[in-house]
C-alpha positions in Angstrom: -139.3 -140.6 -126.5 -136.1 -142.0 -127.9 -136.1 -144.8 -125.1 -139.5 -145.8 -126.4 -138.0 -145.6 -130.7 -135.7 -148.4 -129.4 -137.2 -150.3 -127.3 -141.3 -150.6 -127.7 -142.4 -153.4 -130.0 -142.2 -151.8 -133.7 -146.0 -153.1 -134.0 -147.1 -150.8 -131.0 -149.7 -148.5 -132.3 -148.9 -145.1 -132.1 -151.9 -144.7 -129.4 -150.6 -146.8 -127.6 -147.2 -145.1 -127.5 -149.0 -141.9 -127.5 -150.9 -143.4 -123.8 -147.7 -144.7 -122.5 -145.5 -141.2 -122.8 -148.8 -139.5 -121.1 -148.0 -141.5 -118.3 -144.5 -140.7 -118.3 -145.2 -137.0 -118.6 -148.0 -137.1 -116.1 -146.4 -139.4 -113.3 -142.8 -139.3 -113.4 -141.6 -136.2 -112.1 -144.7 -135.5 -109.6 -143.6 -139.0 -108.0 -139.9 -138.4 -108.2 -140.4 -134.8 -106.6 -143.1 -136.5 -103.9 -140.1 -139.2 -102.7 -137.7 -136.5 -102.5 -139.6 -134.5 -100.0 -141.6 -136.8 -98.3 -139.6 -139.9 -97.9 -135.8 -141.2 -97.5 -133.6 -143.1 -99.7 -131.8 -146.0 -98.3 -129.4 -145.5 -100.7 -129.2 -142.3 -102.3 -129.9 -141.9 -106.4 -130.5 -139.9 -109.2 -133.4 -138.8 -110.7 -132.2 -140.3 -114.5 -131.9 -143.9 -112.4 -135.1 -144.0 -111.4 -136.2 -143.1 -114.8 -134.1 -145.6 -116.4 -135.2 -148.3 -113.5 -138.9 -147.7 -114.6 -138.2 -147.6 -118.3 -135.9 -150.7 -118.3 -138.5 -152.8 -115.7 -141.6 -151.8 -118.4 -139.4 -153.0 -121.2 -138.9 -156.5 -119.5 -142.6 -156.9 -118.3 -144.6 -155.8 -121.3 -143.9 -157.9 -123.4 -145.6 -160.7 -125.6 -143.5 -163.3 -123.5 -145.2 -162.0 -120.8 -149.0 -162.0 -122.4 -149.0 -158.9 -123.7 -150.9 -159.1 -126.7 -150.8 -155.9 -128.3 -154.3 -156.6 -130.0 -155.7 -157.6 -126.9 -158.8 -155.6 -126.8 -157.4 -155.2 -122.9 -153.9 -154.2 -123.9 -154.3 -150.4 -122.7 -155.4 -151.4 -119.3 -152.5 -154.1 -119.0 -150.3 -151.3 -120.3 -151.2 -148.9 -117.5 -150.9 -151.4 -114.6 -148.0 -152.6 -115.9 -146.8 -149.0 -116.2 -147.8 -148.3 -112.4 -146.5 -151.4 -110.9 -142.9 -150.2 -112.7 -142.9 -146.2 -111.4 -143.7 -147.7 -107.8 -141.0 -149.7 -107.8 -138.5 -147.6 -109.5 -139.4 -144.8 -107.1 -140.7 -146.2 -104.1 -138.3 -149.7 -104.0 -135.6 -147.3 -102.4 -136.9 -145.9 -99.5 -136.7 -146.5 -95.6 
């Protein structure tokens, strides 16, 4: 939540925000936990990296640079793919 204070566009709607931590809090640690028993690191790391990796790769790619509009009627679908293409490769970009 603090990550997303500093570093979200200030004119995100709060839905939006409100969609975006879901995914966090629904995702995250199920993925984290499913790479740790079911796969192998080619380098080992910590759990806060790969959260950090995932936050910090979202912050670069959604941003109005990129095409994110946040009025787009669209913008929650971009914002979830987005999402998605960032947990699998903070997760999964590590492993044999």
């Amino acid at each position: 939540d603090t990550w997303m204070k500093k570093h979200l566009p200030e004119a995100m709607p709060e839905g939006l925000r409100g969609e975006l931590l879901e995914l966090f809090d629904n995702t995250m640690e199920r993925s984290i936990k499913f790479m740790r028993r079911n796969c192998s690191e080619s380098i080992a790391s910590m759990d806060n990296n790969l959260v950090l990796s995932c936050c910090r790769l979202f912050q670069s790619l959604f941003a109005e640079k990129n095409g994110c509009a946040l009025d787009a009627p669209d913008i929650l679908d971009v914002m979830k793919k987005i999402f998605m293409f960032c947990l699998v490769w903070s997760v999964g970009g590590n492993i044999d």
